[in-house]
matplotlib code that plots the C-alpha trace (Angstrom):
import matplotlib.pyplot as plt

x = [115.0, 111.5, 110.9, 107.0, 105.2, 103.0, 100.0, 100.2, 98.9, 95.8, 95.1, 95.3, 92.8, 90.2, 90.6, 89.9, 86.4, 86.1, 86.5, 84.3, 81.7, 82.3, 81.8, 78.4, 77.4, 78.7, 76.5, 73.4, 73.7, 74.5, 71.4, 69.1, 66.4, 65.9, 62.0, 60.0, 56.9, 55.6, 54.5, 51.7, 49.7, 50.0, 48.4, 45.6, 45.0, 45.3, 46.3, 49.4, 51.6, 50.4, 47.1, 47.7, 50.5, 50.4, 54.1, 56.7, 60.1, 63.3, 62.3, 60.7, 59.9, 58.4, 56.6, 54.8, 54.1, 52.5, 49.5, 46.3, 43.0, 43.1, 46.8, 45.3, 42.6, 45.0, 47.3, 44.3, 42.3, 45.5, 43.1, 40.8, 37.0, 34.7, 36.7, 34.9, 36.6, 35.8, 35.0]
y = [-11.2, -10.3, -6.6, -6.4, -7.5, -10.7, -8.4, -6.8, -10.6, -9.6, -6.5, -8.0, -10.3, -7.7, -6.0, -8.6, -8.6, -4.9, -3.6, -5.6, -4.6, -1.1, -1.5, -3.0, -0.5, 2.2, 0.3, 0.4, 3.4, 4.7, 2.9, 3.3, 6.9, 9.1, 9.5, 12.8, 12.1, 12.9, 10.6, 12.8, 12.4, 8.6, 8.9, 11.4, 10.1, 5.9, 6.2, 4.9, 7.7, 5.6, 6.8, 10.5, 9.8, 8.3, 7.0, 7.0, 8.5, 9.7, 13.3, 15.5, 17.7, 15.0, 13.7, 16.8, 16.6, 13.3, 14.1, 12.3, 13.7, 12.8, 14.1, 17.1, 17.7, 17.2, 19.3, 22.0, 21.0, 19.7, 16.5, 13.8, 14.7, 15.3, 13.8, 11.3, 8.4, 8.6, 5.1]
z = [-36.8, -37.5, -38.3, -38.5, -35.2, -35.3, -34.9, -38.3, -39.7, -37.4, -39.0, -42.5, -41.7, -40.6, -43.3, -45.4, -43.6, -43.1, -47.0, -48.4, -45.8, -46.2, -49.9, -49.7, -47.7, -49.7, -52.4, -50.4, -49.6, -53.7, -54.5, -52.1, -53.4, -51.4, -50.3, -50.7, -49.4, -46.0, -43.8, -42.9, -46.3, -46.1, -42.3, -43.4, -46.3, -45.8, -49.5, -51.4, -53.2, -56.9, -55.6, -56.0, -58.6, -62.3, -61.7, -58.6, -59.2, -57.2, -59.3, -57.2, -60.0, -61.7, -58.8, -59.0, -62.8, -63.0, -60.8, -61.0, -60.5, -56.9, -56.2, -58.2, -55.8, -53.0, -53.8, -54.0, -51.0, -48.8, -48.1, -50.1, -48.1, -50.7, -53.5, -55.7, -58.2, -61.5, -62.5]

ax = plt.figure().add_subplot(projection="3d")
ax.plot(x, y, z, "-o")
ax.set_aspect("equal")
plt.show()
């Protein structure tokens, strides 16, 4: 006489799919950073963030830090009209 039902095999097998899935995306989701940016400079300014910034991090503090001159004059004028490159 069988005590477990034939069904309980079914389950094993799904989770033999279903743990390793959710441990990926427990991975992904570990080592994915988190972005601080808006999307709003990026549309007024039609810049990338290593334009304003020396170096990109998940720090926000040290996002801040790292300015260049342009993310300097940004983060004074809240937009990049009238700022020149020093070349």
């Amino acid at each position: 006489m069988q005590l477990l039902p034939i069904v309980f095999g079914g389950i094993m097998s799904h989770l033999k799919l279903i743990v390793p899935a959710v441990i990926v995306l427990g991975g992904f989701l570990v080592c994915s950073t988190a972005t601080y940016g808006k999307t709003e400079y990026v549309k007024t300014t039609q810049k990338q963030c290593v334009y304003c910034h020396v170096k990109v991090s998940a720090d926000k503090d040290a996002m801040n830090k790292n300015l260049t001159d342009a993310g300097k004059y940004y983060a004074e004028h809240k937009n990049l009209d009238g700022y020149q490159d020093k070349k």
